[in-house]
ROTORKOL-689313 format. One line per 3 residues: number of its first residue (from 1); their letters; for each residue x, y, z of N, C-alpha, C. Coordinates in nm, 2 decimals. Example, Ala and Ser with C-alpha at 12.3 -4.5 7.8 and 13.67 -1.06 7.14 Angstrom:
1	AS	1.32:-0.57:0.78:1.23:-0.45:0.78:1.32:-0.33:0.78; 1.28:-0.22:0.71:1.37:-0.11:0.71:1.29:0.00:0.79
! end
This chain:
1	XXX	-2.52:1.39:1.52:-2.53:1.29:1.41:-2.64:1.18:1.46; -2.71:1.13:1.37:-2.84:1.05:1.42:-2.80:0.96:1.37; -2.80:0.79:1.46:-2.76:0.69:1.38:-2.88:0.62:1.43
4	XXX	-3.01:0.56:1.29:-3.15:0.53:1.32:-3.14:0.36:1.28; -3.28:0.35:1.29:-3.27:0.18:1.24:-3.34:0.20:1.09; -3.36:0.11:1.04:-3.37:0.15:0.91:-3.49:0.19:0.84
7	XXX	-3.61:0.17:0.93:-3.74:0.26:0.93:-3.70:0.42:0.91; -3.59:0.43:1.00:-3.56:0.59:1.03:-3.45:0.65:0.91; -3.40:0.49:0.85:-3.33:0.56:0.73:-3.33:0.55:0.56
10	XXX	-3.51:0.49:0.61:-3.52:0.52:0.50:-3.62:0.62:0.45; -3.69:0.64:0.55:-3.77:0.76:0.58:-3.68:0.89:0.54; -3.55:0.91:0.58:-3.47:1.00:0.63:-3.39:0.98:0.43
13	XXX	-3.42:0.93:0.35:-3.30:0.86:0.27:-3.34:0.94:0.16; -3.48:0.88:0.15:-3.56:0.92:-0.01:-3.45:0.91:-0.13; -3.41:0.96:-0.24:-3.43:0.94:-0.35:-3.26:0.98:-0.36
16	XXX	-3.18:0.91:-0.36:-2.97:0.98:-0.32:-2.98:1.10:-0.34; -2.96:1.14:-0.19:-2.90:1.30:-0.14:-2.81:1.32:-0.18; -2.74:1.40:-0.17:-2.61:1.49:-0.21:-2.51:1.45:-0.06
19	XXX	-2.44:1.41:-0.13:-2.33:1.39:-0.01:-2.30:1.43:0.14; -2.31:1.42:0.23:-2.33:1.51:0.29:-2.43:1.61:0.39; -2.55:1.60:0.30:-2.64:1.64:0.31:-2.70:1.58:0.40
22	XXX	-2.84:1.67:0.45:-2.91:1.59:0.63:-2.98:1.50:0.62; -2.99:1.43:0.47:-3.06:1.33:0.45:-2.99:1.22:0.37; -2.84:1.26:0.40:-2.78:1.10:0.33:-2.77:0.98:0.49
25	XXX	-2.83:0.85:0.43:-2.84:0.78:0.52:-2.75:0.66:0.40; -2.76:0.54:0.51:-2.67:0.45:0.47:-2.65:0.33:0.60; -2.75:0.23:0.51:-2.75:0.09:0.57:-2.63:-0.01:0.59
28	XXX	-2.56:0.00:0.70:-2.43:-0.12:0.69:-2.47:-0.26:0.68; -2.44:-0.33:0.63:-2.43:-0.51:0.65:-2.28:-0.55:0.59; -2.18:-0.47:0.53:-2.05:-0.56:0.50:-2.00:-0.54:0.64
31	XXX	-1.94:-0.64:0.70:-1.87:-0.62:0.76:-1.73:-0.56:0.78; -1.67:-0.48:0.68:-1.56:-0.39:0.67:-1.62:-0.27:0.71; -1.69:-0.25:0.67:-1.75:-0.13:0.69:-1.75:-0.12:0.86
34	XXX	-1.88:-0.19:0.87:-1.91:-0.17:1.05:-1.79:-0.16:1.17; -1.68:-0.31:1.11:-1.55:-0.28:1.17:-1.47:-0.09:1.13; -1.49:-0.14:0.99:-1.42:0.06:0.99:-1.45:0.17:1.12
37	XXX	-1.58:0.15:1.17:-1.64:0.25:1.22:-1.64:0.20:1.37; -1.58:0.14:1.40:-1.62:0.07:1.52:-1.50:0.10:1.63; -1.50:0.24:1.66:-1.36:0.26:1.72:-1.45:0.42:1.74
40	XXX	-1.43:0.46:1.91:-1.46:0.56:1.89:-1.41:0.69:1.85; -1.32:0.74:1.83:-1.21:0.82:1.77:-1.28:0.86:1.65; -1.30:0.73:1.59:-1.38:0.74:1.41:-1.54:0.78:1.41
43	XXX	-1.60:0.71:1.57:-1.71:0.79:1.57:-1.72:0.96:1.56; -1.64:1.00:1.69:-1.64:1.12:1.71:-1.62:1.24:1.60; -1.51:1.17:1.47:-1.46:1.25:1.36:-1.59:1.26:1.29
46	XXX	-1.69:1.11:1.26:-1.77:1.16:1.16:-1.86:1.23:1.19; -1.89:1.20:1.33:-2.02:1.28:1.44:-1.95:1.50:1.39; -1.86:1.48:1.42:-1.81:1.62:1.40:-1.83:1.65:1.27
49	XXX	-1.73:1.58:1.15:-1.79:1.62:1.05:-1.93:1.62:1.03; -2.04:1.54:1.03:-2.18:1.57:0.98:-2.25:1.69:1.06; -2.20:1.71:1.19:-2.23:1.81:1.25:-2.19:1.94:1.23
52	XXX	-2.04:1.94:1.17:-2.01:2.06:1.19:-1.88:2.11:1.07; -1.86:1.97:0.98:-1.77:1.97:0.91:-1.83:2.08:0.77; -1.73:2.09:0.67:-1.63:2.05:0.65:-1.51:2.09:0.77
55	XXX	-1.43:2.00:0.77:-1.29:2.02:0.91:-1.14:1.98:0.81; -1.08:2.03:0.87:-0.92:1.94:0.81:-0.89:1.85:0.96; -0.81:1.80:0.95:-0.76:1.70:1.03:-0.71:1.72:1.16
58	XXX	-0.63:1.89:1.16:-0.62:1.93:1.26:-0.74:1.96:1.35; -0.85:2.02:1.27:-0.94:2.06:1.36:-1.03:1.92:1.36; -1.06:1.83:1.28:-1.11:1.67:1.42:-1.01:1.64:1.47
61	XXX	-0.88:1.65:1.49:-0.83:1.58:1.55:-0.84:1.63:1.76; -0.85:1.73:1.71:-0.89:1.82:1.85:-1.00:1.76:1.89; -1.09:1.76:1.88:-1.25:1.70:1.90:-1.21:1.55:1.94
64	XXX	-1.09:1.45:1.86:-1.12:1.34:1.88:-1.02:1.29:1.96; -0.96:1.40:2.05:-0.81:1.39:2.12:-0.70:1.30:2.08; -0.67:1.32:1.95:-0.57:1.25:1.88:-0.49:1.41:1.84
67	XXX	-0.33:1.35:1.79:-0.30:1.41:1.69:-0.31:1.40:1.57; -0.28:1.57:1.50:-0.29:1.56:1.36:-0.28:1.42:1.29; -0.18:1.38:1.24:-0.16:1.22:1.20:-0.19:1.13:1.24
70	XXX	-0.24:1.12:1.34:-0.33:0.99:1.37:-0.46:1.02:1.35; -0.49:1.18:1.32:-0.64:1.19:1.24:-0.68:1.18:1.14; -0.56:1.19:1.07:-0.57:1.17:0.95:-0.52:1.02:0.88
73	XXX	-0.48:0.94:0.96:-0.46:0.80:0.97:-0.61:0.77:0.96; -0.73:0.78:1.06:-0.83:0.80:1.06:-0.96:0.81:0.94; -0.89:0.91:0.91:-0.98:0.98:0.82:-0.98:0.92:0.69
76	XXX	-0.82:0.81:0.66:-0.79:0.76:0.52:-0.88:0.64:0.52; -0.90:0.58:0.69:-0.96:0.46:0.69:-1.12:0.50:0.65; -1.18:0.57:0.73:-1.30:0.64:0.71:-1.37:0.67:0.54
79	XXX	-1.26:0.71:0.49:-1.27:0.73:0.39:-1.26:0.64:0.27; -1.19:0.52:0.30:-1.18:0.38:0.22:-1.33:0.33:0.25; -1.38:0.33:0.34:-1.54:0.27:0.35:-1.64:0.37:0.28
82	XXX	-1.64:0.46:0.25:-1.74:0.55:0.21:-1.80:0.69:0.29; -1.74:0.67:0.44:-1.82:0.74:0.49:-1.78:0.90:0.49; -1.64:0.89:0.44:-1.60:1.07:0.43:-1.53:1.08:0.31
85	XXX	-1.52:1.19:0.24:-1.43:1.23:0.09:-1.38:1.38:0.15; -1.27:1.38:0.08:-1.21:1.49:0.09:-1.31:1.63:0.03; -1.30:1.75:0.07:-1.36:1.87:-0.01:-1.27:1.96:-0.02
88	XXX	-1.21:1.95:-0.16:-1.11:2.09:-0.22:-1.17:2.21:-0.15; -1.32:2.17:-0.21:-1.43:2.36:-0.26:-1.37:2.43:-0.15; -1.42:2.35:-0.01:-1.42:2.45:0.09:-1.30:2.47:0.19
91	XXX	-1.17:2.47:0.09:-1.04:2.47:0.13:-0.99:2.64:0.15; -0.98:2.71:0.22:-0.96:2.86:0.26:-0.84:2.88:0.15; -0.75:2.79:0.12:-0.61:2.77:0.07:-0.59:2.67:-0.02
94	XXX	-0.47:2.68:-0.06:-0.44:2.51:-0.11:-0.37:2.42:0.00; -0.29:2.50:0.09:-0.24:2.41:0.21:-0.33:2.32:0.28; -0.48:2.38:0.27:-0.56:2.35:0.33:-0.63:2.15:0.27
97	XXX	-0.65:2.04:0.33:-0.71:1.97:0.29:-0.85:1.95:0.40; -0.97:1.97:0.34:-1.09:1.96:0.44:-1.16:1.85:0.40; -1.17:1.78:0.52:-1.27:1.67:0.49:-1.40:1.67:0.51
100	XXX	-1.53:1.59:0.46:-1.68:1.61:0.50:-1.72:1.47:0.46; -1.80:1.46:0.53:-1.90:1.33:0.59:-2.02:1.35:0.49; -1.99:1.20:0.43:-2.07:1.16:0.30:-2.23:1.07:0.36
103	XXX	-2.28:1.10:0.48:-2.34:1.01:0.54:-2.33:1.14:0.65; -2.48:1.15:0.70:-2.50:1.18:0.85:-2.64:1.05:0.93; -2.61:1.00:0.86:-2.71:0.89:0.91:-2.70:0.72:0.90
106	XXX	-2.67:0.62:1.01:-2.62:0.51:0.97:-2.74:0.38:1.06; -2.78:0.28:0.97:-2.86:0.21:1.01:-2.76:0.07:1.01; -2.80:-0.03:1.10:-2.75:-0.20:1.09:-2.78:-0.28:1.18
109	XXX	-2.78:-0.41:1.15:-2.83:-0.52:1.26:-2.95:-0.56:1.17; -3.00:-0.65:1.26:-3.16:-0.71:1.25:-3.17:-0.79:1.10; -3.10:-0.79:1.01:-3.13:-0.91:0.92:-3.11:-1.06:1.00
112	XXX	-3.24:-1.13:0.89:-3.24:-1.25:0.94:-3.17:-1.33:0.89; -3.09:-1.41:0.94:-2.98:-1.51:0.89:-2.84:-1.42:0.84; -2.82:-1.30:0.95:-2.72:-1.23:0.91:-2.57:-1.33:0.96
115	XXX	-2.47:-1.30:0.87:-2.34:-1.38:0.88:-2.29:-1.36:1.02; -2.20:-1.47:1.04:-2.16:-1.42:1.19:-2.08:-1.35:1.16; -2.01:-1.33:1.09:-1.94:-1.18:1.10:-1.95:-1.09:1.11
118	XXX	-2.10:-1.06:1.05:-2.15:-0.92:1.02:-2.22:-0.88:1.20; -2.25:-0.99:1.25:-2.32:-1.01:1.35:-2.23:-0.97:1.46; -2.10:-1.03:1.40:-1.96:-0.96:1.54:-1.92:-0.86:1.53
121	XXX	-1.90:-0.75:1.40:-1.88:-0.67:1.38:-2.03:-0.56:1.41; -2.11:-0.57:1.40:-2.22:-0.50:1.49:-2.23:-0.49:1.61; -2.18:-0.58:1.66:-2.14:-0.57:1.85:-2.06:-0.48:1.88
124	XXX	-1.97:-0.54:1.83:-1.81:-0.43:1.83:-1.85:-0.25:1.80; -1.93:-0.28:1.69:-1.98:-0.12:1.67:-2.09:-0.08:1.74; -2.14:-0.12:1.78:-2.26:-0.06:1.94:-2.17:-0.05:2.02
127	XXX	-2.05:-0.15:2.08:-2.00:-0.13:2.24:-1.89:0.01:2.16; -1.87:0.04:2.02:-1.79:0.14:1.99:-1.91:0.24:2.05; -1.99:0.26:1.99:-2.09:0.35:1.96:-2.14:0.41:2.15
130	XXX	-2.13:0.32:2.26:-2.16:0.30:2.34:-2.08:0.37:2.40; -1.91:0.35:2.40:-1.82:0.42:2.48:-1.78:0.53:2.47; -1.85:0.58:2.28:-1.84:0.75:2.30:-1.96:0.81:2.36
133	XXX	-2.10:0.73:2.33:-2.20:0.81:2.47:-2.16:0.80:2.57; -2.10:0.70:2.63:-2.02:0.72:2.80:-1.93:0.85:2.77; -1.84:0.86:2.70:-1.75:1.00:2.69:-1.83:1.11:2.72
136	XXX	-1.92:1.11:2.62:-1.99:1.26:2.60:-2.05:1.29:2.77; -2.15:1.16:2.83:-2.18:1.16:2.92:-2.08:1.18:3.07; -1.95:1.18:3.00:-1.89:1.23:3.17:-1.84:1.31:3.14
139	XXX	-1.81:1.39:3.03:-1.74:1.51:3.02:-1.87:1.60:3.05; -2.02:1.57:3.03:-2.11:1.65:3.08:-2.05:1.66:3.27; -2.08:1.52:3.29:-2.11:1.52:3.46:-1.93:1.60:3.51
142	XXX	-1.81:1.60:3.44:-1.71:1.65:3.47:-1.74:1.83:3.51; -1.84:1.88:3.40:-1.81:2.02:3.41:-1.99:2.05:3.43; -2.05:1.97:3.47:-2.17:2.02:3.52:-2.25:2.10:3.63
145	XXX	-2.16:2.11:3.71:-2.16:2.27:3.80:-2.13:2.37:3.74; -2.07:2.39:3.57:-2.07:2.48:3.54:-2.19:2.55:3.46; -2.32:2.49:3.42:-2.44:2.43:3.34:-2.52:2.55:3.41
148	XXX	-2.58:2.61:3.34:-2.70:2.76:3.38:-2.84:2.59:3.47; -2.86:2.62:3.58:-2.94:2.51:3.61:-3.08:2.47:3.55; -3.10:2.56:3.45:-3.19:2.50:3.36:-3.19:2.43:3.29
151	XXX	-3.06:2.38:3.23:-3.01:2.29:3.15:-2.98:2.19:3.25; -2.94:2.23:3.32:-2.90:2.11:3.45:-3.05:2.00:3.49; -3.15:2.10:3.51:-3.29:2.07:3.52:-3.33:1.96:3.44
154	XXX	-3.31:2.01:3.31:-3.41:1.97:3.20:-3.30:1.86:3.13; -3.21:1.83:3.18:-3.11:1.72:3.16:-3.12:1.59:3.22; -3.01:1.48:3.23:-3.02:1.40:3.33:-3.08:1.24:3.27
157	XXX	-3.01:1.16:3.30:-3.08:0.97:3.27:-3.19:0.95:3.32; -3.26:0.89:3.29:-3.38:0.86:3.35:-3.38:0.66:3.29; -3.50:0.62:3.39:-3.47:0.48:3.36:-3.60:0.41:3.41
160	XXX	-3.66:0.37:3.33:-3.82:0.25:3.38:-3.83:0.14:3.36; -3.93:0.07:3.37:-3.92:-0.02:3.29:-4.10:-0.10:3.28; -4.07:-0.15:3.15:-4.23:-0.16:3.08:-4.22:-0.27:3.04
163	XXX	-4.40:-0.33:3.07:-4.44:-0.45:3.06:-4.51:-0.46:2.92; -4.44:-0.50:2.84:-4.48:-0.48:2.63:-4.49:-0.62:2.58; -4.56:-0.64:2.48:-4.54:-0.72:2.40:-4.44:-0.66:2.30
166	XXX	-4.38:-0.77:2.17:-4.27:-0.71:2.09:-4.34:-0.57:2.00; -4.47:-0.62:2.01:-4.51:-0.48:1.88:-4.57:-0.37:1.93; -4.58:-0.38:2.07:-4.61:-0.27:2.15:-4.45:-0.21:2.19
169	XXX	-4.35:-0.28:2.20:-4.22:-0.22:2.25:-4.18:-0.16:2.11; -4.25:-0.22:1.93:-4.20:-0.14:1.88:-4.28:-0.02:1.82; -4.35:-0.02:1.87:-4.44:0.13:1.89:-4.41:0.24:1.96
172	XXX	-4.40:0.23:2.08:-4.27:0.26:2.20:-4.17:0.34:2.11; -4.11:0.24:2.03:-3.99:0.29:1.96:-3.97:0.36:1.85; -4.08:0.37:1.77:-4.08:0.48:1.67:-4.19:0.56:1.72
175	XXX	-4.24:0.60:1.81:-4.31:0.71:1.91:-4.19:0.81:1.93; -4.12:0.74:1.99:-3.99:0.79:2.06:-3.88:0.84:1.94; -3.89:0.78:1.83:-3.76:0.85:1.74:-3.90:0.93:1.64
178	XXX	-3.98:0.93:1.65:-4.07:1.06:1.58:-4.06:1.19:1.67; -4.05:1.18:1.78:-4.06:1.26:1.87:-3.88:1.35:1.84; -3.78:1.25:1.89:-3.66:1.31:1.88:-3.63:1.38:1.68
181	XXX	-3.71:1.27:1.60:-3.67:1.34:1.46:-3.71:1.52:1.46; -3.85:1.53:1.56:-3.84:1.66:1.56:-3.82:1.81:1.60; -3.66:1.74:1.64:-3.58:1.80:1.70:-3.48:1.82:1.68
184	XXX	-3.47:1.74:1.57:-3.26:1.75:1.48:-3.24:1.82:1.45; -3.32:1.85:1.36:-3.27:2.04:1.31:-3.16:2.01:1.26; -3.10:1.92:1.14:-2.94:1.94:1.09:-2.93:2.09:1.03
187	XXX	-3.00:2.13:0.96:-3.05:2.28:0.94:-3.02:2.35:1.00; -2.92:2.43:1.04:-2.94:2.51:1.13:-3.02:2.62:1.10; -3.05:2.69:0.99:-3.19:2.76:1.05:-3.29:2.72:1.04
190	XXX	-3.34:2.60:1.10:-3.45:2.52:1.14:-3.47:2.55:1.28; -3.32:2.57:1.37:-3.33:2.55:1.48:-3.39:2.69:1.57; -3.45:2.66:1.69:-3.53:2.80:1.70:-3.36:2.87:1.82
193	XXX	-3.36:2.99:1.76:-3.28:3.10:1.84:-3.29:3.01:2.03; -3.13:2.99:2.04:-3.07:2.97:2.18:-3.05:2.84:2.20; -3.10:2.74:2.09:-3.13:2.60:2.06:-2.91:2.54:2.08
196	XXX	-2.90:2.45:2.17:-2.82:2.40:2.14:-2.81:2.26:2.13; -2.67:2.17:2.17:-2.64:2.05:2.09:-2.68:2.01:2.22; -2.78:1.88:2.19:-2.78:1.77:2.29:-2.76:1.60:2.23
199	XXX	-2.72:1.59:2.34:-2.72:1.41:2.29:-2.81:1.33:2.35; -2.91:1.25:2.30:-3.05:1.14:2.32:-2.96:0.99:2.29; -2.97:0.90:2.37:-2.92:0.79:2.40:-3.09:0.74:2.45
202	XXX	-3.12:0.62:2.40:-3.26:0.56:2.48:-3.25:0.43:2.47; -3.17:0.35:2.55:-3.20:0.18:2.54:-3.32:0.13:2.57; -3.39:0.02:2.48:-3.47:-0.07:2.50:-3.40:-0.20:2.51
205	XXX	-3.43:-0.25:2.61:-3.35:-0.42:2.60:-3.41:-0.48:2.67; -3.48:-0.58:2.62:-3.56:-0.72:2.64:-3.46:-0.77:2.80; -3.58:-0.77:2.90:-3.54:-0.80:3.04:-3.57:-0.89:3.09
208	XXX	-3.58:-1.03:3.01:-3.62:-1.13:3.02:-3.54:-1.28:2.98; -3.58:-1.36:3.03:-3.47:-1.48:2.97:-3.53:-1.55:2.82; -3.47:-1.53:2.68:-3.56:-1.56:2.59:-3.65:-1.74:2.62
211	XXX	-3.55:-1.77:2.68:-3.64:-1.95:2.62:-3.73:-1.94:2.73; -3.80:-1.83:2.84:-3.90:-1.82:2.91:-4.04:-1.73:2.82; -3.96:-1.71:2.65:-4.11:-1.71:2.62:-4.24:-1.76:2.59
214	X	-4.34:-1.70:2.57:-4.49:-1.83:2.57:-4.47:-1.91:2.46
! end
């Protein structure tokens, strides 16, 4: 799931997608919303669904190490914000309820004179957003002696650091998500044969004290 800034989602948005689809994006500023999402359990469900849904509850709830009813506890919340609806269509049965991710793409932050609420609830949803890339990242390092060493190779953190002005760091930064856009592949037959799922995390953060600017 690609969560961009809003250069990336609106590029990514064009003209309302179809639900669902690798081009529905969607700007947060209420703060219900951002709190909705701000829990990583609810990341990991929507990340699943956009990736791989439709799912019923039993099957994110596996992915999000919950049980059935507390995924679907989940899923009701999720779904009061917008970001998932139920799908009859692709129900095998009637027993069946499948849900799917009305959004694979989420942008927020950076307005000016944003409320402090919206402002607290965006923190809350990064340090969410944050502790399921720690997850993904140690369940890698847990079973990484198991990894063909090419992947092992061509994997791994890396970390620098660069002397920018602001419009040169945001150059830097849509270099860097043009680069990864062409690689998503939500498509799967976009992707080239052997291609699997990786996760790109890239922090930029100002390493300076602000009131020491010129």
């Amino acid at each position: 799931m690609s969560f961009t800034d809003e250069r990336d989602a609106q590029r990514e948005l064009g003209s309302r997608p179809e639900p669902g689809s690798p081009e529905a994006s969607l700007r947060l500023t209420d703060p219900r919303q951002l709190r909705a999402l701000a829990h990583p359990a609810r990341i990991a469900i929507l990340q699943y669904l956009a990736l791989d849904g439709p799912a019923t509850a039993t099957e994110c709830a596996e992915v999000a190490g919950l049980s059935p009813s507390a995924c679907s506890y989940h899923l009701r919340a999720l779904a009061r914000q917008g970001f998932v609806e139920e799908d009859p269509a692709s129900a095998a049965d009637g027993r069946q309820r499948p849900w799917r991710a009305r959004i694979t793409s989420i942008s927020y932050g950076d307005e000016p004179g944003q409320p402090s609420a919206a402002r607290a609830a965006g923190r809350l949803l990064t340090e969410s957003f944050q502790a399921r890339f720690d997850d993904i990242r140690t369940e890698y390092l847990d079973h990484e002696t198991e990894f063909d060493p090419a992947w092992r190779a061509a994997s791994g953190s890396r970390q620098d650091v660069l002397h920018v002005t602001a419009e040169e760091l945001a150059a830097v930064r849509s270099q860097l998500q043009d680069v990864l856009a062409a690689y998503r592949r939500l498509d799967r037959t976009s992707r080239t044969p052997g291609a699997r799922r990786v996760n790109a995390t890239f922090d930029l953060v100002p390493w300076f004290d602000p009131s020491s600017e010129a």
